[in-house]
C-alpha positions in Angstrom: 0.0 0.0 0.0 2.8 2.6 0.7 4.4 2.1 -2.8 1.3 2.7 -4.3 -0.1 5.6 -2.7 3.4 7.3 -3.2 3.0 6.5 -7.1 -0.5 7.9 -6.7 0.8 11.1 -5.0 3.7 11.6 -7.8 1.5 11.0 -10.9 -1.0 13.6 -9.7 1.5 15.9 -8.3 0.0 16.4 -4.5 2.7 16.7 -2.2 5.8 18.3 -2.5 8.6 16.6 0.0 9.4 20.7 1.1 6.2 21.9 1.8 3.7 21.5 5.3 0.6 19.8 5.2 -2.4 19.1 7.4 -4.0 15.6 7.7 -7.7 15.6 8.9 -7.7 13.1 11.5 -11.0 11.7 12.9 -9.5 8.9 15.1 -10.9 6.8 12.5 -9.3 3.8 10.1 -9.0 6.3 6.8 -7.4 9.3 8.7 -5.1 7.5 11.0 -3.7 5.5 7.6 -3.2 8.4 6.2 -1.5 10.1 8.7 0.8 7.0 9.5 1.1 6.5 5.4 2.5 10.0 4.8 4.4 10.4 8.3 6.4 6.8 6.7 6.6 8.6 3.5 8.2 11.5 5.4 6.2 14.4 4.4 6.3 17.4 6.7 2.6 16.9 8.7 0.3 18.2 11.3 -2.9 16.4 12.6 -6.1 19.0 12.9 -8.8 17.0 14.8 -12.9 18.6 14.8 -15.1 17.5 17.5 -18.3 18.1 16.7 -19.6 17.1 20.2 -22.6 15.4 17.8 -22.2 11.8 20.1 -21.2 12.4 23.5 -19.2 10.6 25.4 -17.8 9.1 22.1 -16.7 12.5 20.3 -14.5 13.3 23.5 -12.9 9.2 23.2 -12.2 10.5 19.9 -10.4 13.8 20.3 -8.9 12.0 22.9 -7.4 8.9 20.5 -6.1 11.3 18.4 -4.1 13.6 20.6 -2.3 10.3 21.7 -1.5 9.3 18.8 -0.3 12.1 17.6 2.1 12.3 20.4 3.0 8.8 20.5 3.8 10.1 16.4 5.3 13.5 17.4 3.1 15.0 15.0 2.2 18.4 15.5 -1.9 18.5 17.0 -4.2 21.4 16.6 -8.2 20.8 17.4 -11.1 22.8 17.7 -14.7 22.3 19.1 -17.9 23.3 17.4 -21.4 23.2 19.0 -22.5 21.9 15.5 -26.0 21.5 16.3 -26.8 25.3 17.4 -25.1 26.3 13.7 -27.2 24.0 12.0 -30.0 25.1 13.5 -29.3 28.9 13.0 -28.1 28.3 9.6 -30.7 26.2 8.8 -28.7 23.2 7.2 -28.5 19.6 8.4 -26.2 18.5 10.9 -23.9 17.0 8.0 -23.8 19.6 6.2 -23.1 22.1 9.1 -20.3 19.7 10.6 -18.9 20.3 6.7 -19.1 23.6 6.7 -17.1 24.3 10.0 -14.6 21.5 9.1 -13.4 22.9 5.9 -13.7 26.2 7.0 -11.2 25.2 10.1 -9.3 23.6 7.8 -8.6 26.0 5.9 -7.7 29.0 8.4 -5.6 26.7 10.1 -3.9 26.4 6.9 -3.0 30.0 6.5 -2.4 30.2 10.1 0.4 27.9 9.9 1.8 28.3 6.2 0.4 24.6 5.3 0.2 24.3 1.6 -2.7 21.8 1.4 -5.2 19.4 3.8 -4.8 16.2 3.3 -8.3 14.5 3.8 -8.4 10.7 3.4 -11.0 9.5 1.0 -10.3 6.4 -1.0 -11.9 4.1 -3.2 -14.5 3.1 -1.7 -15.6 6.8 -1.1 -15.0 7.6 -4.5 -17.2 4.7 -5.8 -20.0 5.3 -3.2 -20.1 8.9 -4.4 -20.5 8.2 -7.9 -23.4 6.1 -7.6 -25.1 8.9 -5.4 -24.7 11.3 -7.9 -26.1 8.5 -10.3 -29.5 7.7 -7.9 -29.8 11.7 -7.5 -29.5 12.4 -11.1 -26.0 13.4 -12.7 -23.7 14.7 -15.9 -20.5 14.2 -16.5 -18.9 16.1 -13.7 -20.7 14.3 -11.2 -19.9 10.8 -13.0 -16.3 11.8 -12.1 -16.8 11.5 -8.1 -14.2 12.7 -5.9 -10.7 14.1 -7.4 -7.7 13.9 -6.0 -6.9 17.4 -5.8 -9.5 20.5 -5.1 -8.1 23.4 -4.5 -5.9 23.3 -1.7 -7.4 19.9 -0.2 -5.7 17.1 -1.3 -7.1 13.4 -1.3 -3.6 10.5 -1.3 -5.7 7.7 -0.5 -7.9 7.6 -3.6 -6.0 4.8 -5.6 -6.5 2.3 -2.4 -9.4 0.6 -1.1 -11.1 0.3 2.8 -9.8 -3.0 2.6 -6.2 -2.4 1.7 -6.6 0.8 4.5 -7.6 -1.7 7.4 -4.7 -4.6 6.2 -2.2 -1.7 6.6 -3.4 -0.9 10.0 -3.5 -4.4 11.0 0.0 -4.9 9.3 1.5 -2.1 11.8 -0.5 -3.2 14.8 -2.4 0.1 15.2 -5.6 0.5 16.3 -8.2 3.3 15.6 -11.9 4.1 16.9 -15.2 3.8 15.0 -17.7 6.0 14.7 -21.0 4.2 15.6 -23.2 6.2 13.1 -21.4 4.6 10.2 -22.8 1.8 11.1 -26.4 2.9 11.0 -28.3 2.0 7.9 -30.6 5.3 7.7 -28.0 7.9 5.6 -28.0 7.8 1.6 -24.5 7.2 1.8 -24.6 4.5 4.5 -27.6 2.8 2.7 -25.0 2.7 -0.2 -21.9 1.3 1.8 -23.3 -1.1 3.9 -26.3 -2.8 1.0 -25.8 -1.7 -2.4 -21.5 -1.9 -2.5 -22.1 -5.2 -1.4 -24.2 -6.2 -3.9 -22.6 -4.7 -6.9 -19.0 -6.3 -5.7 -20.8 -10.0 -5.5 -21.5 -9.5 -9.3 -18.5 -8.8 -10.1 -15.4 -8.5 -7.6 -13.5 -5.7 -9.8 -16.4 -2.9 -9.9 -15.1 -0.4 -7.7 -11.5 -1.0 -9.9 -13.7 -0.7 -13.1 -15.4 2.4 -11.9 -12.3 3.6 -10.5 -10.9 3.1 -14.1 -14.2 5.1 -15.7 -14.0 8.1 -13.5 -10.0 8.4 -14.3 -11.6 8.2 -18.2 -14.0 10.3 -17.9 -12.0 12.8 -16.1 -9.9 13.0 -18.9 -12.8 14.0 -21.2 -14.3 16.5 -18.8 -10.3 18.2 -19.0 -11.0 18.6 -22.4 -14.6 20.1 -22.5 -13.7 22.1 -20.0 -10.8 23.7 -22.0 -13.3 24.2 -25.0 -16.0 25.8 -22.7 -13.2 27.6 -20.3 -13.1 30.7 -23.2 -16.7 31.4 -22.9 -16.8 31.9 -19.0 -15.8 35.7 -18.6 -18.3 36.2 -21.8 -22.1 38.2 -21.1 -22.4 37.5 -24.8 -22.4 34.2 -26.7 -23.1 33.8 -30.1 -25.0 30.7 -31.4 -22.7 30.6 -34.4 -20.6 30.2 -31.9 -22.0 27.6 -30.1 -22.7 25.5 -33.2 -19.3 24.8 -33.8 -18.8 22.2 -31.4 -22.2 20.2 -32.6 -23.3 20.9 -29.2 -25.0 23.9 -27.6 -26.1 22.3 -24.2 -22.6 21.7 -22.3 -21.1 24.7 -23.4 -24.1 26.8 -22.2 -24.7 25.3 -19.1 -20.8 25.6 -17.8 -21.4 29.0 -18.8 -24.4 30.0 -17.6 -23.6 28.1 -14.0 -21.6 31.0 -13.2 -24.5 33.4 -13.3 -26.7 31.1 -10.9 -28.5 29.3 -14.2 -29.7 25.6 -13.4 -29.6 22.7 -15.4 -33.5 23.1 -15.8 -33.3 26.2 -17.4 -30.6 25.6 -19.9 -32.7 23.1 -21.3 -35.7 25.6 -21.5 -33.1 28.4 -22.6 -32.2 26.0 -26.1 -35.9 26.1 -27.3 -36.9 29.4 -26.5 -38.2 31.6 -28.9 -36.1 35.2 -29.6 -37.0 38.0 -26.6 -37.7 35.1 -24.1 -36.5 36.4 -21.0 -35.0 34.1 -18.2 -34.0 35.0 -14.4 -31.1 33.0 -12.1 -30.8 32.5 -8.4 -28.0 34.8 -8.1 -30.2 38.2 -9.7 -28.8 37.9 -13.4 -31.4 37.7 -16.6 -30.5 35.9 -19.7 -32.3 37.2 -22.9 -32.6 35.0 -26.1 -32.0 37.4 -28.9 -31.6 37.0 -32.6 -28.6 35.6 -32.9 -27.1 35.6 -29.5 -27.7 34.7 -25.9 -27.1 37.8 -23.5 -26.8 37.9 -20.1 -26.7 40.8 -17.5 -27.6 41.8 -14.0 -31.3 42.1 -13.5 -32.9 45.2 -14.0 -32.9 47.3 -10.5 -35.4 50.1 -9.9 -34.4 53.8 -11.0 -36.7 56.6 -9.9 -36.7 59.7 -11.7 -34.5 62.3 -11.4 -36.2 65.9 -11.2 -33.7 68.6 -13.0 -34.8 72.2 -11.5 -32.1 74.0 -13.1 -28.4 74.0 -14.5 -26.4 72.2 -12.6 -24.7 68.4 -11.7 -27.1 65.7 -10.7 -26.6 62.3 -9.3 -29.2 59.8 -11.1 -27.8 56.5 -9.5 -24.3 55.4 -8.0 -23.0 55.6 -11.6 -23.9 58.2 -13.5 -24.0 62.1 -13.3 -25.9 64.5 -15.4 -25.1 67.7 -15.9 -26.9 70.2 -17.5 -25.6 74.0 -18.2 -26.1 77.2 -20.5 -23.2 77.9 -23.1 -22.5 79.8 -26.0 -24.0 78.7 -29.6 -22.5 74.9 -30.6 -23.3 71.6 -31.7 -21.6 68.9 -29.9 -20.5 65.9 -31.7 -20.3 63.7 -28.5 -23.0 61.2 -27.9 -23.0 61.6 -24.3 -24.2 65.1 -24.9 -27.1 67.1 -25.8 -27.1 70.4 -27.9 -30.6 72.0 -27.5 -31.8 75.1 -28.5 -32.0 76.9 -24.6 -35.1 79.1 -25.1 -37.1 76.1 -26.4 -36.3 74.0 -23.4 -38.6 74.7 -20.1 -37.7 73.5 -16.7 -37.9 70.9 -14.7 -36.5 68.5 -16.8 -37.1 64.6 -15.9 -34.4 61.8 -16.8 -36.2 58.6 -16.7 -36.2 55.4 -18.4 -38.0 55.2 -21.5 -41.7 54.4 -21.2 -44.2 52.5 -23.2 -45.7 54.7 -25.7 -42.8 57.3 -25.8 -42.5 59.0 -28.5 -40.1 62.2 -30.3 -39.2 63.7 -33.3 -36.1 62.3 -34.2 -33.3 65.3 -34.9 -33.7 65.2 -38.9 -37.4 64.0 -39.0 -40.5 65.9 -39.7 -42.6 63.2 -38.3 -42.8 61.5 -34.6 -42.1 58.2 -34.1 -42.0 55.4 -31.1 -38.9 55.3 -29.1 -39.9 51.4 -29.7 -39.4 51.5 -32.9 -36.6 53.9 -33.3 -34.3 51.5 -30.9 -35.7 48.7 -32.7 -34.1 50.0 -36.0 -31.2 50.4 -34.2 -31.2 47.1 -33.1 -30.8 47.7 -29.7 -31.4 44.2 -27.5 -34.4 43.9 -24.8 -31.7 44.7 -22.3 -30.5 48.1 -23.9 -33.8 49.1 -24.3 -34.8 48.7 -21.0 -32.0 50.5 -20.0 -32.8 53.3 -22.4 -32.7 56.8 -20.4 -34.7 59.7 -21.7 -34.7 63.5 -20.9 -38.1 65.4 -20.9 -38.4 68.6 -20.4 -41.9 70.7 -18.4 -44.3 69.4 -20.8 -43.0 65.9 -20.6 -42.0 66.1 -24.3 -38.8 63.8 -24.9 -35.9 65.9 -26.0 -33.2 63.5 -25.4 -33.1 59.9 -26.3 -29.9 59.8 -24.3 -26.7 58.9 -26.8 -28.9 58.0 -29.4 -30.5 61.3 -30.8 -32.2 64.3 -30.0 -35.5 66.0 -31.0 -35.8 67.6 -33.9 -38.3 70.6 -32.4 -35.4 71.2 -29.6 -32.7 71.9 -32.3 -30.0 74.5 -32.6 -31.0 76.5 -35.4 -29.7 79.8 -37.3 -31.6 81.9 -34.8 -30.3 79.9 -31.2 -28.7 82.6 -29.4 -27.8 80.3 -26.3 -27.5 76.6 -26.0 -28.4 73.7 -23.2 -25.8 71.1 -22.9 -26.7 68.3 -21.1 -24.5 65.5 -20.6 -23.9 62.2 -19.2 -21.1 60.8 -17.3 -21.1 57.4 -16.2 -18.4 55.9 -14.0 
């Protein structure tokens, strides 16, 4: 078992012979192989232990076990107590998940505190089987057909090559004992139901599966490495193309690694392929995604802007982002879209800046006719989301005069006979 859990560790790259690591010990069979494994290996180590105080009398026997050991060992011990059942409660989570939550939060604080460069956690095999048929019963793609990897961010699984058999002939081998937790025991959680009845069954059919499906996740990992890579440029993107998406004969995968970032389900994606153009979707995490002509868009939902009430020249703040500032100057046109040229006499105060309204409408600078803001950013080809964006400027009478970096109106113009101009402009940040 030590030979091949070192040629485990130096074909993935884990451990580095010159660098500090922490090894979650439980006290149990995994954790205390693991910390005996890579201890005989000679890797620099310290133990962290959780007590979770979740069974009594047994939690403390636990703690207890593996402060011994450790100095039996001279291993370095750190541990920490949580009154897990209070955060589960005020968190509202289940006691596992809460007991995860503070363990690989401890973990990892304790790894800055002390300059560790990884946690060592000691899932094998039989965890990494178990795991994968979960994710099969609960429903699962490709990343969730790959189980457990050796290596997630800074914690670090060395045991994943061996089996719970191979872990408890090592133990036996060096004559060290270890303590069991009596809830794995207990056929009542998912993943107990799967240890203790289905494993079983599976292994009694054939004696290789959890090699063979050891063998399939290491394939299929490969294959998720390279979809990833093909779906990694689209990530940063609020804009995808379908021509885009076509090229890979696939839509689905690509959108959904996308989209994941923005809070998108599974569900959706699906709904998202066959929409029709100007659907409009909404994520968990306060993003929309619009299916427009050609492209899938995605930005932060639309927040609520009041109107801002201009009384006079001046600077105004409309939101956190963006200043208008309106002022009298001498006779000029102003090529910038961010600003308005209007003919001063013409315009009557207040002005409002708004978003645009249904039913809006203006003479477009050039135009003898009016015409629907609708359809003017329409011709444009503005998408759902500019439009909605879309800021206007009326003036006293509620007339538009500003269709804000897109045009002004026509009866607002600076004419031959202007003898003083409004310039009102629009900084954003």
């Amino acid at each position: 078992m030590l030979s091949k859990v070192k040629k485990y560790i130096q074909e993935h790259k884990l451990l580095d012979d010159s660098k500090l690591y922490i090894v979650a010990l439980s006290g149990g069979a995994d954790s205390v192989s693991l910390l005996l494994l890579l201890d005989e290996i000679g890797y620099q180590i310290h133990a962290a232990h959780c007590n979770f105080h979740l069974r009594g009398v047994e939690s403390d026997r636990d703690e207890q076990f593996c402060e011994t050991l450790c100095q039996q060992k001279n291993i370095p011990f750190h541990r920490i107590h949580f009154d897990t059942f209070t955060y589960a409660k005020t968190h509202k989570v289940s006691v596992e998940m809460a007991a995860r939550e503070l363990r690989y939060r401890y973990f990892e604080q304790l790894r800055k505190d002390i300059k560790a460069s990884g946690v060592c956690v000691a899932h094998h095999r039989d965890d990494l089987v178990e795991t994968v048929l979960l994710n099969m019963v609960r429903g699962t793609g490709l990343r969730g057909l790959c189980g457990i990897q050796p290596r997630n961010g800074n914690v670090l699984r060395p045991l994943l090559c061996v089996s719970k058999q191979d872990v408890l002939a090592y133990l036996d081998e060096k004559e060290q004992s270890y303590v069991t937790d009596s809830t794995n025991l207990e056929d009542e959680v998912q993943r107990n139901k799967v240890r203790l009845n289905v494993l079983p069954l599976l292994q009694s059919i054939n004696p290789a599966f959890s090699v063979n499906i050891e063998k399939m996740v290491s394939h299929l990992t490969e294959a998720q490495k390279v979809l990833d890579a093909v779906a990694s440029p689209f990530k940063d993107n609020n804009q995808v193309y379908f021509s885009e998406l076509d090229k890979y004969g696939s839509r689905e995968y690509i959108l959904f690694e996308w989209l994941k970032n923005y809070g998108f389900n599974g569900s959706q994606v699906k709904q998202i392929l066959t929409a029709d153009t100007g659907r409009l979707f909404t994520s968990s995490l306060g993003y929309d995604l619009l299916v427009d002509r050609d492209s899938y868009i995605v930005a932060s939902s639309l927040k609520p802007l009041r109107s801002l009430r201009i009384p006079e020249v001046g600077t105004y703040v409309l939101d956190e982002d963006t200043r208008i500032t309106v002022r009298k100057e001498a006779v000029s046109v102003s090529k910038d879209p961010k600003v308005a040229t209007l003919d001063a006499e013409k315009v009557v105060f207040p002005l409002t800046v708004r978003r645009v309204e249904k039913g809006d409408w203006m003479v477009p600078y050039g135009m003898e006719g009016r015409k629907l803001l609708s359809d003017l950013m329409t011709d444009r080809k503005m998408s759902l989301f500019e439009k909605r964006r879309q800021l206007v400027v009326t003036d006293a009478d509620n007339q538009i005069v500003w269709l804000v970096g897109i045009r002004t109106d026509h009866r607002y113009r600076v004419s031959d006979s202007t003898t003083e101009v409004l310039s009102v402009s629009v900084a954003v940040a």
